[in-house]
N, CA, C and O atoms as a Tinker XYZ file with bonds, in Angstrom:
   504  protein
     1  N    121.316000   34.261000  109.349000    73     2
     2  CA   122.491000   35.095000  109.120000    64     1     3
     3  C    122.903000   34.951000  107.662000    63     2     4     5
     4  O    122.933000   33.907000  107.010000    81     3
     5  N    123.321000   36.608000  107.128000    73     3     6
     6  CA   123.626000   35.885000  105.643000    64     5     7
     7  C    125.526000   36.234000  105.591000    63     6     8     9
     8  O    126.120000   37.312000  105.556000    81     7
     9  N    126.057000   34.782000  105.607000    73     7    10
    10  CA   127.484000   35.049000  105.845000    64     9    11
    11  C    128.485000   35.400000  104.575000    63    10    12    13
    12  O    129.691000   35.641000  104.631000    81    11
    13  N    127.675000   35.360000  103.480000    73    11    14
    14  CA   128.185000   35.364000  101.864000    64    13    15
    15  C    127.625000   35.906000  100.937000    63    14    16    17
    16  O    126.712000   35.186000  100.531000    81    15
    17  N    127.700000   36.688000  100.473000    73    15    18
    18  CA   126.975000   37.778000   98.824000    64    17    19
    19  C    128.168000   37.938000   97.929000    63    18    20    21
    20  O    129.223000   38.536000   98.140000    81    19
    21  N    127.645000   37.082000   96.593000    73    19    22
    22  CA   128.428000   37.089000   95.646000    64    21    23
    23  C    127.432000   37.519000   94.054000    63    22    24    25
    24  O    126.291000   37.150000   93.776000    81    23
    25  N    128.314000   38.349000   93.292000    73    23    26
    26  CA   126.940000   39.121000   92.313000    64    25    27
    27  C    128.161000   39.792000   91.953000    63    26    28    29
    28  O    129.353000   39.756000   92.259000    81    27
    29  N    127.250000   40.534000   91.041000    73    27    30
    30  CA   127.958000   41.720000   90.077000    64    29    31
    31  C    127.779000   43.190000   91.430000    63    30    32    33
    32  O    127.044000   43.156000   92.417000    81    31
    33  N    128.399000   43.952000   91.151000    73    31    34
    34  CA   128.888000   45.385000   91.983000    64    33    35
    35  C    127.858000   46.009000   91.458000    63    34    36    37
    36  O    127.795000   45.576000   90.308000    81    35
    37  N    126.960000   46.817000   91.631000    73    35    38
    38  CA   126.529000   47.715000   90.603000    64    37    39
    39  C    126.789000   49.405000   90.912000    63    38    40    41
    40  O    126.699000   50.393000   90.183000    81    39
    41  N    127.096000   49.252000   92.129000    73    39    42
    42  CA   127.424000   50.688000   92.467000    64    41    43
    43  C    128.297000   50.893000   93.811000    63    42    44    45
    44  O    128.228000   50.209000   94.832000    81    43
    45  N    129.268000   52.180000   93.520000    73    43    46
    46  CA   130.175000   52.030000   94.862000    64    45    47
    47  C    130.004000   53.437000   94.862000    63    46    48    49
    48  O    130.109000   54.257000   93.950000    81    47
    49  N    129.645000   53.588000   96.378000    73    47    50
    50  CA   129.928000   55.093000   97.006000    64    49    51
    51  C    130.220000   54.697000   98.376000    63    50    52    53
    52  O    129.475000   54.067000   99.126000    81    51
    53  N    131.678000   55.247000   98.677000    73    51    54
    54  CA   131.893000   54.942000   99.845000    64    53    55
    55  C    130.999000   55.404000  100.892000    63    54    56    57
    56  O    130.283000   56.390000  100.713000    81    55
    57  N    131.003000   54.708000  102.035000    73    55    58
    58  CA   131.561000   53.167000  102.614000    64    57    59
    59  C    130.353000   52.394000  102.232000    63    58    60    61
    60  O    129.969000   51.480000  102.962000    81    59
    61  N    129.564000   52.777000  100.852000    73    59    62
    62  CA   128.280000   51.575000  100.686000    64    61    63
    63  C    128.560000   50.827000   99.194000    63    62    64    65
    64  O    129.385000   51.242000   98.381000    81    63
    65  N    128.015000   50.072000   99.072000    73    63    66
    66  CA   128.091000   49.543000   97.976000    64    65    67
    67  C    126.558000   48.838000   97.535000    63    66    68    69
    68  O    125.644000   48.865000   98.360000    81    67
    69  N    126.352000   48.194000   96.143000    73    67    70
    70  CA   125.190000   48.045000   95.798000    64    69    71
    71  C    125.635000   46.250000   95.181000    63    70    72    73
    72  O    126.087000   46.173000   94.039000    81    71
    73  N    125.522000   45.377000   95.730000    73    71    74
    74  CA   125.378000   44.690000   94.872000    64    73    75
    75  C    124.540000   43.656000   94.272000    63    74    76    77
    76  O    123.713000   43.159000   95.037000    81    75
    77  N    124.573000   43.200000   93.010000    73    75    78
    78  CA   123.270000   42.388000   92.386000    64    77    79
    79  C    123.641000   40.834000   92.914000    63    78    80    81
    80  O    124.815000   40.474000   92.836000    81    79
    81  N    122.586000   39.884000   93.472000    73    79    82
    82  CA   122.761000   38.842000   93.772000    64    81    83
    83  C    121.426000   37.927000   93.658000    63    82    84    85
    84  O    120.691000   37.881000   94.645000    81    83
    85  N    121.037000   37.092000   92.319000    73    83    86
    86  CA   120.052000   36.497000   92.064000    64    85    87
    87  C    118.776000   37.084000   92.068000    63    86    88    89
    88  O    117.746000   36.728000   92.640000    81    87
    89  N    119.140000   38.563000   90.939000    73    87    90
    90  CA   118.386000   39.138000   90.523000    64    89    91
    91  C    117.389000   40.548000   92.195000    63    90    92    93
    92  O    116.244000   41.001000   92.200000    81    91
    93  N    118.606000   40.755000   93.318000    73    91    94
    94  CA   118.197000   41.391000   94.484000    64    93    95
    95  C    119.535000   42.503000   94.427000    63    94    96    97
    96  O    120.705000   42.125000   94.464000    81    95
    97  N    119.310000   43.262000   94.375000    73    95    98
    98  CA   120.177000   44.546000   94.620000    64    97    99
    99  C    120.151000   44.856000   96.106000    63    98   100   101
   100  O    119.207000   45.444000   96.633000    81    99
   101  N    121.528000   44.319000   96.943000    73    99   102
   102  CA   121.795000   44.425000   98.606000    64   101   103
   103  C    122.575000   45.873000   98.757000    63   102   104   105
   104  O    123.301000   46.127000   97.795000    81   103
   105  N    122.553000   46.628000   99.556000    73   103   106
   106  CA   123.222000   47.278000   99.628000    64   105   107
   107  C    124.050000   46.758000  101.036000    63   106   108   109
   108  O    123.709000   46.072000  101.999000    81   107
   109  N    125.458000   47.523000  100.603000    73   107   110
   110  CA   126.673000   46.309000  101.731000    64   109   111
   111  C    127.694000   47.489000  102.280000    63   110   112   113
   112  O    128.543000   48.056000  101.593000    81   111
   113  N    127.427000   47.717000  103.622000    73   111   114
   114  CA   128.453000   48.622000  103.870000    64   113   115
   115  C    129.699000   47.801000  104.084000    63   114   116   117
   116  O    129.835000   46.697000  104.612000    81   115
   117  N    130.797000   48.834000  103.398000    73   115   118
   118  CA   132.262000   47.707000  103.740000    64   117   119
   119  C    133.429000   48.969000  104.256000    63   118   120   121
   120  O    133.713000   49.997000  103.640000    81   119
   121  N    133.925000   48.533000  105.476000    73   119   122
   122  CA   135.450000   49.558000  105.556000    64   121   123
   123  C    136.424000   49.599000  104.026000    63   122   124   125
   124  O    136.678000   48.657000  103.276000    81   123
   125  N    136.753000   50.769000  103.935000    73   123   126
   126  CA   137.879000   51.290000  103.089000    64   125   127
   127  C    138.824000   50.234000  103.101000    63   126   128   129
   128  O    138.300000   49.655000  102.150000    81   127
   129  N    139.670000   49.588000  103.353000    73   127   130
   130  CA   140.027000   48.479000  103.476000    64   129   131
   131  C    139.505000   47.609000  102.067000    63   130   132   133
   132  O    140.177000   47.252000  101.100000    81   131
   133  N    138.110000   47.426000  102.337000    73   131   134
   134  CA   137.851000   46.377000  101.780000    64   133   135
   135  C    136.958000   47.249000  100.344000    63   134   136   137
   136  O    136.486000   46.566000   99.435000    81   135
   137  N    136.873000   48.338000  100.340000    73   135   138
   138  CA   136.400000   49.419000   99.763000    64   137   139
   139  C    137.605000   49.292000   98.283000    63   138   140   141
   140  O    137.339000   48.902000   97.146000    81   139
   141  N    138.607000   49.656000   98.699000    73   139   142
   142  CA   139.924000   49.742000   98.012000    64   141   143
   143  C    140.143000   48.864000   97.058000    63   142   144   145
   144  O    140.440000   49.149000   95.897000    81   143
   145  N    140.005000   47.775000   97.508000    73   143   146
   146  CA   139.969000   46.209000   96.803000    64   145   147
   147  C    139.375000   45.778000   95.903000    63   146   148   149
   148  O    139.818000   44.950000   95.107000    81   147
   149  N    137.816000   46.481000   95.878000    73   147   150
   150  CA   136.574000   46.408000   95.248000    64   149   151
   151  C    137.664000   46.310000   93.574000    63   150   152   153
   152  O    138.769000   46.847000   93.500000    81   151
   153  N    137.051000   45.564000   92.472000    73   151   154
   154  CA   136.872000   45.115000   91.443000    64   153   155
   155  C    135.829000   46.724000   90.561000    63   154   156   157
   156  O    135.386000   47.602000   91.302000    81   155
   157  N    135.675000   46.787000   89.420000    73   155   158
   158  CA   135.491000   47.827000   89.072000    64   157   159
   159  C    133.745000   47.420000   88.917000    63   158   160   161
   160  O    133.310000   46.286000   89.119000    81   159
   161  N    133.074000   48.362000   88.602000    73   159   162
   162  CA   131.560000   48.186000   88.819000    64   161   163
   163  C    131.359000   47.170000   87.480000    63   162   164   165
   164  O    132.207000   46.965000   86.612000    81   163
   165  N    129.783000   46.499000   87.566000    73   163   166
   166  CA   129.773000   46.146000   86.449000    64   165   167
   167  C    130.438000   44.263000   86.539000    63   166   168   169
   168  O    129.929000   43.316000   85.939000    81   167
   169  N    131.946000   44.190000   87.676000    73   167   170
   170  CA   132.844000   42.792000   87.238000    64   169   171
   171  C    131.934000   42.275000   88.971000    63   170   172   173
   172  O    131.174000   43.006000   89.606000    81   171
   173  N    132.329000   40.921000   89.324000    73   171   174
   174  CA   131.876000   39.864000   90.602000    64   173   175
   175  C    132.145000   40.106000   91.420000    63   174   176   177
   176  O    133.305000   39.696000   91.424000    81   175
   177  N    131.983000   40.524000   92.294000    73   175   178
   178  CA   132.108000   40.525000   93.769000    64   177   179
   179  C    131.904000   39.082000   94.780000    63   178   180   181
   180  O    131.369000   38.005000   94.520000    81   179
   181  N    132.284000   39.366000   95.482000    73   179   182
   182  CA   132.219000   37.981000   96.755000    64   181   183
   183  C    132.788000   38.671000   98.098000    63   182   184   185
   184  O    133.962000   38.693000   98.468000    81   183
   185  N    131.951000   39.085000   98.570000    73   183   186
   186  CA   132.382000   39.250000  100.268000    64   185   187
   187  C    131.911000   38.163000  101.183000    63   186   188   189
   188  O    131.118000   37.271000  100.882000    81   187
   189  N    132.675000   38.402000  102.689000    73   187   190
   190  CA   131.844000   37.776000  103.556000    64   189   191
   191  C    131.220000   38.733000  104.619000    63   190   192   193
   192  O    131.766000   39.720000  105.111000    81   191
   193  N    129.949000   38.241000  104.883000    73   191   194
   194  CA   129.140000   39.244000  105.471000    64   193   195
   195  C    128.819000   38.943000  106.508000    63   194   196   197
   196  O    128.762000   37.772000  106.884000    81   195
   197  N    128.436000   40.290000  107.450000    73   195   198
   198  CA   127.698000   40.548000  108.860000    64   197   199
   199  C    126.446000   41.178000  108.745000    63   198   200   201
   200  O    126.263000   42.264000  108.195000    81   199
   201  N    125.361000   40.290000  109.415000    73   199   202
   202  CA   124.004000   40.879000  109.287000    64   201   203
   203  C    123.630000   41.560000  110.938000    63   202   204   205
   204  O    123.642000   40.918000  111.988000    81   203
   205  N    123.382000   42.696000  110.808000    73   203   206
   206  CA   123.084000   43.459000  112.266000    64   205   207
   207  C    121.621000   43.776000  111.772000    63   206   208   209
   208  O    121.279000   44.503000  110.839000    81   207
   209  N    120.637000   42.839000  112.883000    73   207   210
   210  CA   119.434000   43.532000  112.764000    64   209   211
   211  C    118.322000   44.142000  113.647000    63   210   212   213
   212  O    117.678000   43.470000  114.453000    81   211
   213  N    118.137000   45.520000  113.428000    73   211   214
   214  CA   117.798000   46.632000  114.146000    64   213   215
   215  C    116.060000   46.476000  114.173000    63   214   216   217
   216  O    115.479000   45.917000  113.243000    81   215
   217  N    115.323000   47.047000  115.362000    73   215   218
   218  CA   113.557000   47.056000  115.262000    64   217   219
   219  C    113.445000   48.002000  113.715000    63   218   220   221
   220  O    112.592000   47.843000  112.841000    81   219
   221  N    114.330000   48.777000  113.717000    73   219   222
   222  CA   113.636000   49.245000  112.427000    64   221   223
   223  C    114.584000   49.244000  110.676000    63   222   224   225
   224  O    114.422000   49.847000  109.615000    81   223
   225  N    115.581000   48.195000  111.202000    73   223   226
   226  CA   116.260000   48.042000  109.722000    64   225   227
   227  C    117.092000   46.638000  109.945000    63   226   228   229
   228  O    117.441000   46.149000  111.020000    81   227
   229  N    117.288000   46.177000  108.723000    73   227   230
   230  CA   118.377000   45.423000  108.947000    64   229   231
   231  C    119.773000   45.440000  107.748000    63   230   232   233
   232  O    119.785000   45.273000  106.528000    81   231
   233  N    120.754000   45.692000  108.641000    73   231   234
   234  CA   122.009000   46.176000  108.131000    64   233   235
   235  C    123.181000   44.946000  107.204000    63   234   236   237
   236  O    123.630000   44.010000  107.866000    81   235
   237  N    123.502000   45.050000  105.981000    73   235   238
   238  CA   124.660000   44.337000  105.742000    64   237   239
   239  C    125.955000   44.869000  105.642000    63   238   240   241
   240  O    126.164000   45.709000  104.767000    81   239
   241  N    126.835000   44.528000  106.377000    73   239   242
   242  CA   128.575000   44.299000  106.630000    64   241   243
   243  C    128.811000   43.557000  105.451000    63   242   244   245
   244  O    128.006000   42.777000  104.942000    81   243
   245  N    130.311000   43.911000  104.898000    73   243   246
   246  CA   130.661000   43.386000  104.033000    64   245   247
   247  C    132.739000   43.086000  104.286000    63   246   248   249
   248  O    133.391000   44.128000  104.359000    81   247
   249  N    133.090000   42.492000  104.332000    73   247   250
   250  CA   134.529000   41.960000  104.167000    64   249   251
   251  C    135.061000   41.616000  103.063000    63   250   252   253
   252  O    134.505000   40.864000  102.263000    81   251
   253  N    136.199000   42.130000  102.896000    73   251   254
   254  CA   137.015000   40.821000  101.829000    64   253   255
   255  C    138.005000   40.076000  102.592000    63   254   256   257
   256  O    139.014000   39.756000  101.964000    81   255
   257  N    137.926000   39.709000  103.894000    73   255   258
   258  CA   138.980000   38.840000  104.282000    64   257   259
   259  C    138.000000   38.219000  105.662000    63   258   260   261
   260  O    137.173000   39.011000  106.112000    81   259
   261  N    138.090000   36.929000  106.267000    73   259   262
   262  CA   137.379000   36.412000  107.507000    64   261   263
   263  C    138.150000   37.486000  108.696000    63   262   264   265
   264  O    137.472000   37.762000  109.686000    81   263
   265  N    139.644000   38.115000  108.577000    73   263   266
   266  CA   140.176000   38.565000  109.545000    64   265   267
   267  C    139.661000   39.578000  109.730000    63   266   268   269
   268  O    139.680000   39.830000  110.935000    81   267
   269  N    139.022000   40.596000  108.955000    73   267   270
   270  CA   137.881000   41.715000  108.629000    64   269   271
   271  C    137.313000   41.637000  109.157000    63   270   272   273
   272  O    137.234000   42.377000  110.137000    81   271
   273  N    136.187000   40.334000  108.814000    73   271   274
   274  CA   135.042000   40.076000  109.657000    64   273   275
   275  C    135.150000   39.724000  111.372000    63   274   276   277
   276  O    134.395000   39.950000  112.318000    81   275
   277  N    136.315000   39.142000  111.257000    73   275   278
   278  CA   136.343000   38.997000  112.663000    64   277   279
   279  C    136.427000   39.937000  113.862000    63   278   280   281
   280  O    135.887000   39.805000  114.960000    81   279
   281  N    137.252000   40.958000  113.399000    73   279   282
   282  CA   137.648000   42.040000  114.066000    64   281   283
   283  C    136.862000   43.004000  113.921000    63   282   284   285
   284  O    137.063000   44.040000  114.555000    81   283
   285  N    136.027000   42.908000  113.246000    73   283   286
   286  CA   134.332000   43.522000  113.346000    64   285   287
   287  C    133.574000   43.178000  114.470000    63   286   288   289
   288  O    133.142000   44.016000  115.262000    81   287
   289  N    133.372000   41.784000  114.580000    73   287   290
   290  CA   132.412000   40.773000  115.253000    64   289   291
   291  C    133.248000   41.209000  116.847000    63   290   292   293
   292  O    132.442000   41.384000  117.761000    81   291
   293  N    134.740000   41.389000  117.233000    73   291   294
   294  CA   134.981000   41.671000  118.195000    64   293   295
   295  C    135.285000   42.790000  118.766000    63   294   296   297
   296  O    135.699000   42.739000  119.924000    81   295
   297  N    135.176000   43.868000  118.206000    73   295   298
   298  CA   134.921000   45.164000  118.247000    64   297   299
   299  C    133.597000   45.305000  118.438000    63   298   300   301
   300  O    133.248000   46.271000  119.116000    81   299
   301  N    132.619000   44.449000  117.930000    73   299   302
   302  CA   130.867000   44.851000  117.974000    64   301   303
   303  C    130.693000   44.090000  119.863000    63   302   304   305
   304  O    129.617000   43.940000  120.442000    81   303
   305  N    131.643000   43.852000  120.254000    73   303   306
   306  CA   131.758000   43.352000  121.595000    64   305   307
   307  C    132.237000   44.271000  122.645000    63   306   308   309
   308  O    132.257000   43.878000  123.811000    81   307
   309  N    132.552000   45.237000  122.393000    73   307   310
   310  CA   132.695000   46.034000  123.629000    64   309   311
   311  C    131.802000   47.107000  124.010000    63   310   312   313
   312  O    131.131000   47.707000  123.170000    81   311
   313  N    131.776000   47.307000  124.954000    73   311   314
   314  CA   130.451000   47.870000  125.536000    64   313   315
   315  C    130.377000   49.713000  124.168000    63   314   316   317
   316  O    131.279000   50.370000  123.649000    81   315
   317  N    129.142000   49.811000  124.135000    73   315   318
   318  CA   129.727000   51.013000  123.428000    64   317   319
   319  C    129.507000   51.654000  121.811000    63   318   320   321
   320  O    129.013000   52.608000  121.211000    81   319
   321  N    130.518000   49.945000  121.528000    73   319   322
   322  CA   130.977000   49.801000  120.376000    64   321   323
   323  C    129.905000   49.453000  119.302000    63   322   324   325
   324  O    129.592000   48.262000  119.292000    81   323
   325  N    129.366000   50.142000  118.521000    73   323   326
   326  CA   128.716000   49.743000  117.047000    64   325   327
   327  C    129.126000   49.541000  115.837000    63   326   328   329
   328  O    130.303000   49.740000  115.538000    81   327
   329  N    127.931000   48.979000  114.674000    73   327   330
   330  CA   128.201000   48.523000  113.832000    64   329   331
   331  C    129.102000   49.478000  112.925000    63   330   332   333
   332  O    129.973000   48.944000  112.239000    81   331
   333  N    128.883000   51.327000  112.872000    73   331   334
   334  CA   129.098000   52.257000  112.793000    64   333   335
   335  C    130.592000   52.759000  112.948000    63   334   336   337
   336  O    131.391000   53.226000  112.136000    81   335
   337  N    130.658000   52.505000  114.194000    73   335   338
   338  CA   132.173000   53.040000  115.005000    64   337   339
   339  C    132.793000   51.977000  114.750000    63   338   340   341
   340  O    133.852000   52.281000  114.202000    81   339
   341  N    132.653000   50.533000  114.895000    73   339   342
   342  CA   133.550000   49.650000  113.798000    64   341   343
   343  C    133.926000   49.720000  112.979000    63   342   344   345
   344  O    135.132000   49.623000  112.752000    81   343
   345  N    132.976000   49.939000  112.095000    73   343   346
   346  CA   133.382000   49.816000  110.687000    64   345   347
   347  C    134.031000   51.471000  110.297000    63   346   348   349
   348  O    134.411000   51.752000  109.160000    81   347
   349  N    134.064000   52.409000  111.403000    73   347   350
   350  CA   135.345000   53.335000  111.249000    64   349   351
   351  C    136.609000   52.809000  111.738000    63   350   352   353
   352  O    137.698000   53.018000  111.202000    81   351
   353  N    136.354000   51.925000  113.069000    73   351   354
   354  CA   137.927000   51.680000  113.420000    64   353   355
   355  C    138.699000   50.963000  112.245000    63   354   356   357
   356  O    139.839000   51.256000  111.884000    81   355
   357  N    137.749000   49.791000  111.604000    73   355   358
   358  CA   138.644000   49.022000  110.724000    64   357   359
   359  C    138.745000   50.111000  109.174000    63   358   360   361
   360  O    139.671000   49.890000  108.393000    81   359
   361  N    138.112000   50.816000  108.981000    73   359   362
   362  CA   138.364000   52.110000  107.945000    64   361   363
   363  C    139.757000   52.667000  108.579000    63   362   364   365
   364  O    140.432000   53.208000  107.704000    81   363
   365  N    140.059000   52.673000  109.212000    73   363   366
   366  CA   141.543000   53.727000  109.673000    64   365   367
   367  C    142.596000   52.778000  110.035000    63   366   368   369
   368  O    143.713000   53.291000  110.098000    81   367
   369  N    142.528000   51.478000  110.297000    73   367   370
   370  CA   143.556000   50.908000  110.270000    64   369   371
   371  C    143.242000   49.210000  110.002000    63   370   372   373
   372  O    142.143000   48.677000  110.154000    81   371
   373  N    144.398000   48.586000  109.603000    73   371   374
   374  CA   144.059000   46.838000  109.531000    64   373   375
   375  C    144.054000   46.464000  110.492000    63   374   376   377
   376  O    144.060000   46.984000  111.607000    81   375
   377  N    144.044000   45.478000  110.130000    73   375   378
   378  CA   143.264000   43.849000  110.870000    64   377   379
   379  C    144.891000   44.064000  112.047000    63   378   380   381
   380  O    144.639000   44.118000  113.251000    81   379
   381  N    145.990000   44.141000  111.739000    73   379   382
   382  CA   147.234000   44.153000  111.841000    64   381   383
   383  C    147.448000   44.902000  112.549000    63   382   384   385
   384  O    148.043000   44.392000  113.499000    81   383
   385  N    147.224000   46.478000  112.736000    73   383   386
   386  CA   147.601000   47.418000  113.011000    64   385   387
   387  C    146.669000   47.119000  114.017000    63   386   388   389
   388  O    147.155000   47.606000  115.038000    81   387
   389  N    145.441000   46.508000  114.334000    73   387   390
   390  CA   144.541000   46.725000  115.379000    64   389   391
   391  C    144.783000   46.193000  116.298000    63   390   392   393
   392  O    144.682000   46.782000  117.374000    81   391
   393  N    145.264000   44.652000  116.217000    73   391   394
   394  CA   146.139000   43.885000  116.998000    64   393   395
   395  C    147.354000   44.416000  117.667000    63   394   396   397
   396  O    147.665000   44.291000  118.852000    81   395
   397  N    147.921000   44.964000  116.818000    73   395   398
   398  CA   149.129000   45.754000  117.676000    64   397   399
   399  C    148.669000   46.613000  118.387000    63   398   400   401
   400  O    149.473000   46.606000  119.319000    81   399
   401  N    147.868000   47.428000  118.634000    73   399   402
   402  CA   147.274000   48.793000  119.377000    64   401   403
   403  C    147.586000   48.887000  120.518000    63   402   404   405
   404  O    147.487000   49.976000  121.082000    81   403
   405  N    147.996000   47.902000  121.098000    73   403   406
   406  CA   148.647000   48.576000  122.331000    64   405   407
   407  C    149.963000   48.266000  122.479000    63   406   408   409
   408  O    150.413000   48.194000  123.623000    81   407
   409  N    150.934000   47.993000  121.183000    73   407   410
   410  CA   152.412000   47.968000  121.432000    64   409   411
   411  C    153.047000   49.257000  120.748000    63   410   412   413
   412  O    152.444000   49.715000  119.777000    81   411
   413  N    153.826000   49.671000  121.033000    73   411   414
   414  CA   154.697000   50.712000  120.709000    64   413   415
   415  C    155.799000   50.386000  119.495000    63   414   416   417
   416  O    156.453000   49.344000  119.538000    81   415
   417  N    155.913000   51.072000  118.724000    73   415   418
   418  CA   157.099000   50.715000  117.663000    64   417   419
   419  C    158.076000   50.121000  118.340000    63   418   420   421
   420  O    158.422000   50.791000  119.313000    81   419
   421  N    158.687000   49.073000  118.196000    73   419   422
   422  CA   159.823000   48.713000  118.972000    64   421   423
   423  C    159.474000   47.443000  119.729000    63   422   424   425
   424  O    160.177000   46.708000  120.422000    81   423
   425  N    157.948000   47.385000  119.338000    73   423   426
   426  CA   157.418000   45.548000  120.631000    64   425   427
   427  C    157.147000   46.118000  121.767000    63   426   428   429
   428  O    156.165000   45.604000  122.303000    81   427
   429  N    157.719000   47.154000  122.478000    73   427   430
   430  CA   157.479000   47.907000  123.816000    64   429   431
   431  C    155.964000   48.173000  123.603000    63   430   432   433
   432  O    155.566000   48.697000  122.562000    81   431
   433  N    154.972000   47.739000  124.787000    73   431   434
   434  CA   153.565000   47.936000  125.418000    64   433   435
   435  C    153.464000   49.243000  126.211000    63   434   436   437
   436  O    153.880000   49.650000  127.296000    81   435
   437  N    152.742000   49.717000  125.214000    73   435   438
   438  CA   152.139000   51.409000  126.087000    64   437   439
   439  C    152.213000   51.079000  127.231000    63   438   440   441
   440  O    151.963000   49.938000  127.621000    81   439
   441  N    152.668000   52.290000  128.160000    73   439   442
   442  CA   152.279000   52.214000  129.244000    64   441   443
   443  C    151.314000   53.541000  129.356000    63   442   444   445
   444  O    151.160000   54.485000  128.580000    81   443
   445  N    150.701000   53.224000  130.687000    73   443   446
   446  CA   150.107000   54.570000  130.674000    64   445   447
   447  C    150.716000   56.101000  131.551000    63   446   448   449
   448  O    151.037000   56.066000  132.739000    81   447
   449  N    150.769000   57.120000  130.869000    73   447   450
   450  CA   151.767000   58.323000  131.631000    64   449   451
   451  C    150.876000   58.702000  132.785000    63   450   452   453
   452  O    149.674000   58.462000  132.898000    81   451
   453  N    151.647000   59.315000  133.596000    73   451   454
   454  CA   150.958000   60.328000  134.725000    64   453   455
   455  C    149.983000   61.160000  134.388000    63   454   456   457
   456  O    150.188000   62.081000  133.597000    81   455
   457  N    148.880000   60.954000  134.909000    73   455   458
   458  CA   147.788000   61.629000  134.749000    64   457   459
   459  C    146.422000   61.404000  134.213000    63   458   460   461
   460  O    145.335000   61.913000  134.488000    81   459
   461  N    146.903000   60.219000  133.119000    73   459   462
   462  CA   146.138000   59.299000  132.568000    64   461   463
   463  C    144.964000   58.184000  133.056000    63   462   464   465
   464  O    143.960000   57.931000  132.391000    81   463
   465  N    145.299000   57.577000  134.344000    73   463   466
   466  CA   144.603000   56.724000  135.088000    64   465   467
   467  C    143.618000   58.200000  135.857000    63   466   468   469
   468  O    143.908000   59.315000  136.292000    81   467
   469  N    142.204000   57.274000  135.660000    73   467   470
   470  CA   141.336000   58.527000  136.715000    64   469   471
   471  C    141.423000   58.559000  137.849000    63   470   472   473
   472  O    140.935000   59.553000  138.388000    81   471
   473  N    142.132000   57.414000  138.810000    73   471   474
   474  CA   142.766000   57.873000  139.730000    64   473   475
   475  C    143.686000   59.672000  140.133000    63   474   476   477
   476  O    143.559000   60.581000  140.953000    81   475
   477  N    144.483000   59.368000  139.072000    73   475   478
   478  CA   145.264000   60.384000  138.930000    64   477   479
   479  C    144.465000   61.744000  138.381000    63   478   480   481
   480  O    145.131000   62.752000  138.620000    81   479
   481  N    143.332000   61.993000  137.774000    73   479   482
   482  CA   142.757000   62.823000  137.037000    64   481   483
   483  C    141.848000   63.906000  138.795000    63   482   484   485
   484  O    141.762000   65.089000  139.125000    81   483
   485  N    141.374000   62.500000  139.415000    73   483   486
   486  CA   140.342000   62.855000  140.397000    64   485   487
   487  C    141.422000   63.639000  141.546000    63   486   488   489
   488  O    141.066000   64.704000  142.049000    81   487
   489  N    142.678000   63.053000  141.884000    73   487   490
   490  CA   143.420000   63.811000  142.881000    64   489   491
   491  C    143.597000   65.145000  142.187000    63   490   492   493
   492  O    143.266000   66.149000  142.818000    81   491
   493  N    144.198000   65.306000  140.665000    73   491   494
   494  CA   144.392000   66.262000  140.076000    64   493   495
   495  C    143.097000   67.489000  140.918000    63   494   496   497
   496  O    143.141000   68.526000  141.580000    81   495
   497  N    142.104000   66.598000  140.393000    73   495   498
   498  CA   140.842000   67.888000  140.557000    64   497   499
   499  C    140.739000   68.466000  142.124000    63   498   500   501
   500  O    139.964000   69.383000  142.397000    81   499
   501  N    141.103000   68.199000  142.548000    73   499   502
   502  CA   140.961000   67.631000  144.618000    64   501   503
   503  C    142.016000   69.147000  144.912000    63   502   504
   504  O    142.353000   69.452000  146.056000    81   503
């Protein structure tokens, strides 16, 4: 696993990045988040990284915070869920905002409305 890449930036196009690390140019996908943060091309970088590896590639994740990475690593845990569609969820909101996801402004916990449970969907259809 490679949990750390630190180097010069050499190129940013979102959500990828290029960077130089003991003379190896990695390319590092990172959420906007951590996109934003980026240092200007050219200055050091230091992320912490997630290696996903595929029969026909192998992928680097990139963070600037362990809470990043983490909420990657547990998002890459639900049935479904990829390296891909992660690294959009944490593109659209923080580490913060993800944790909260099921409270309502106010501390109040979603509930779910009528109609919502497929219980309720299947009588609907009936």
């Amino acid at each position: 696993m490679i949990g750390r890449i630190s180097g010069v930036l050499l190129e940013k196009h979102p959500p990828q990045i290029l960077v130089e690390a003991a003379g190896v140019g990695y390319e590092v996908e990172v959420p906007m988040s951590t996109f934003y943060n980026l240092p200007a091309t050219g200055e050091r970088v230091a992320l912490l990284t997630h290696l996903v590896v595929r029969e026909d590639a192998h992928l680097l994740y990139g963070f600037a915070t362990d809470s990043e990475r983490r909420a990657f690593r547990q998002l890459l845990k639900i049935s479904g869920v990829g390296p891909r569609i992660a690294l959009a969820v944490l593109s659209g909101m923080s580490v913060g905002e993800l944790v909260r996801g099921g409270r309502r402004p106010g501390g109040r916990a979603a509930r779910p409305r009528p109609g919502d449970r497929q219980e309720d969907r299947g009588a609907a259809a009936a």
